[in-house]
C-alpha positions in Angstrom: 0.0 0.0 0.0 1.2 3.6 -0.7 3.0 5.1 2.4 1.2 8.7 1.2 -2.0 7.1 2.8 -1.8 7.6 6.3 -5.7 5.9 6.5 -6.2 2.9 3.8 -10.4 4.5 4.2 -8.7 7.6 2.3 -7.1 5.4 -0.1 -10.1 3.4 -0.5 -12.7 6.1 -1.2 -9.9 7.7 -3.9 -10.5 3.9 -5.5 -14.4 4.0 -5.6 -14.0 7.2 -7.4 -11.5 5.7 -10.3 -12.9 2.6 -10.3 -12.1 0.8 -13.9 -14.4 0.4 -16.4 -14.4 -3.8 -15.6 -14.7 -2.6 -12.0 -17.9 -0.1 -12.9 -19.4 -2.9 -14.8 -19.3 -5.5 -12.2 -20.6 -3.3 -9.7 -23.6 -2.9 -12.2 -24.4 -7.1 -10.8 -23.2 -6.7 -7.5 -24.9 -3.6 -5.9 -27.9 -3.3 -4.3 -28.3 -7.1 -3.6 -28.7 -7.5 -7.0 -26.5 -10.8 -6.9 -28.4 -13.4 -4.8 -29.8 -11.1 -2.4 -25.7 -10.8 -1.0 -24.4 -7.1 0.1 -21.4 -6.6 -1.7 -19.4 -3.3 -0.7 -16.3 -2.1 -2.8 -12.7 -1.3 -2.2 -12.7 -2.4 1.1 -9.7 -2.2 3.5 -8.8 -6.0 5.0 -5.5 -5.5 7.0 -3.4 -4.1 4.7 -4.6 -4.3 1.7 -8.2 -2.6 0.1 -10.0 -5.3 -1.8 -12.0 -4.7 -5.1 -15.4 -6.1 -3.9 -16.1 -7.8 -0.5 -19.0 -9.4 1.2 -17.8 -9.6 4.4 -21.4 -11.6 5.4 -20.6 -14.5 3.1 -16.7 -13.6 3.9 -15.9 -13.7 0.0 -13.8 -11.3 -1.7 -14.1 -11.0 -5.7 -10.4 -9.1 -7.4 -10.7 -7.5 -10.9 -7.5 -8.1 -11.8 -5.9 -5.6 -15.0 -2.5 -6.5 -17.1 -0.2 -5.7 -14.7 -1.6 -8.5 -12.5 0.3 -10.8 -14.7 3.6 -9.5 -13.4 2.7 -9.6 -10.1 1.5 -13.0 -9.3 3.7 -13.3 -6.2 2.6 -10.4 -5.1 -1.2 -11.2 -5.2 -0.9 -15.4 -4.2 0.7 -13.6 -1.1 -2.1 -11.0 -0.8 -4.7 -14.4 -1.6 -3.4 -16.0 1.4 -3.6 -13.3 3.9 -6.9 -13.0 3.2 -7.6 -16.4 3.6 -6.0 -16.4 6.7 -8.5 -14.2 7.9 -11.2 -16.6 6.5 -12.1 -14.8 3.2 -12.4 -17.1 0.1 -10.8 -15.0 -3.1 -12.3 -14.9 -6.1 -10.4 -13.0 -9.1 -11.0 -12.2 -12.7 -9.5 -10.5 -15.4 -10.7 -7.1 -16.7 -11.0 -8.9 -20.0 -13.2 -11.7 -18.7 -15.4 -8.8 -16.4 -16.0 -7.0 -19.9 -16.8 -9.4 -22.5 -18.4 -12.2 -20.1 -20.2 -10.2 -17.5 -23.1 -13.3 -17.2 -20.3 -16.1 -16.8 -18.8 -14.0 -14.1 -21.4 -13.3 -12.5 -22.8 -17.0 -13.0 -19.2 -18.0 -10.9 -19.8 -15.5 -8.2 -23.3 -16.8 -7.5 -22.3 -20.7 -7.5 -19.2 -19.6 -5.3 -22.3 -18.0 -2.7 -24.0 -21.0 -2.9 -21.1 -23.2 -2.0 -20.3 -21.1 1.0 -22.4 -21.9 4.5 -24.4 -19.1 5.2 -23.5 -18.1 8.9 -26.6 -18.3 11.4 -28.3 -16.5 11.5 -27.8 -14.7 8.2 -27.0 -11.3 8.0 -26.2 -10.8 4.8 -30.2 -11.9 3.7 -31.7 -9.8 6.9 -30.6 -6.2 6.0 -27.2 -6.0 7.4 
């Protein structure tokens, strides 16, 4: 994370505002509950790091991953397993994939809900 950030919430709401196109059009299925009836929020601060999209209900976190991604695959299986470690289950996807198959994306995020226990009682589903 950039030292200029003294609060990663700064850096996070700087994010929201330049979100990506791939990140803008995902959004489009994930807000509002529009995606199985899960809260989603977006660029979310998890220890040191702001993730693209996180339900933190359903403990999932969804990357939108550009080119420069590719060089740093180190850097995010290391960032992947932090999060796990803190019980999140990472999902990622390349800007391409978000932009030309928005359904099959979207189709993976659900069945990757469906395959995670819902935690009782369930406040993603109750208006959390």
């Amino acid at each position: 994370m950039d030292k200029a950030y003294a609060r990663p919430t700064m850096r996070a709401r700087e994010l929201r505002a330049n979100a990506t196109d791939a990140e803008r059009r995902l959004w489009s299925v994930l807000s509002a509950r529009k995606l199985a009836g899960v809260r989603f929020n977006r660029q979310v601060p998890i220890g040191p790091f702001i993730c693209d999209f996180v339900s933190r209900g359903m403990k999932l976190v969804i990357e939108v991953d550009g080119g420069q991604h590719d060089a740093a695959r180190d850097a995010d299986a290391k960032r992947t397993h932090y999060l796990e470690t803190q019980g999140y289950r990472v999902l990622r996807f390349w800007n391409t994939e978000v932009m030309e198959n928005l359904e099959g994306v979207a189709y993976t995020i659900q069945r990757a809900l469906a395959d995670t226990p819902s935690p009782s009682p369930s406040r993603e589903r109750e208006g959390s």
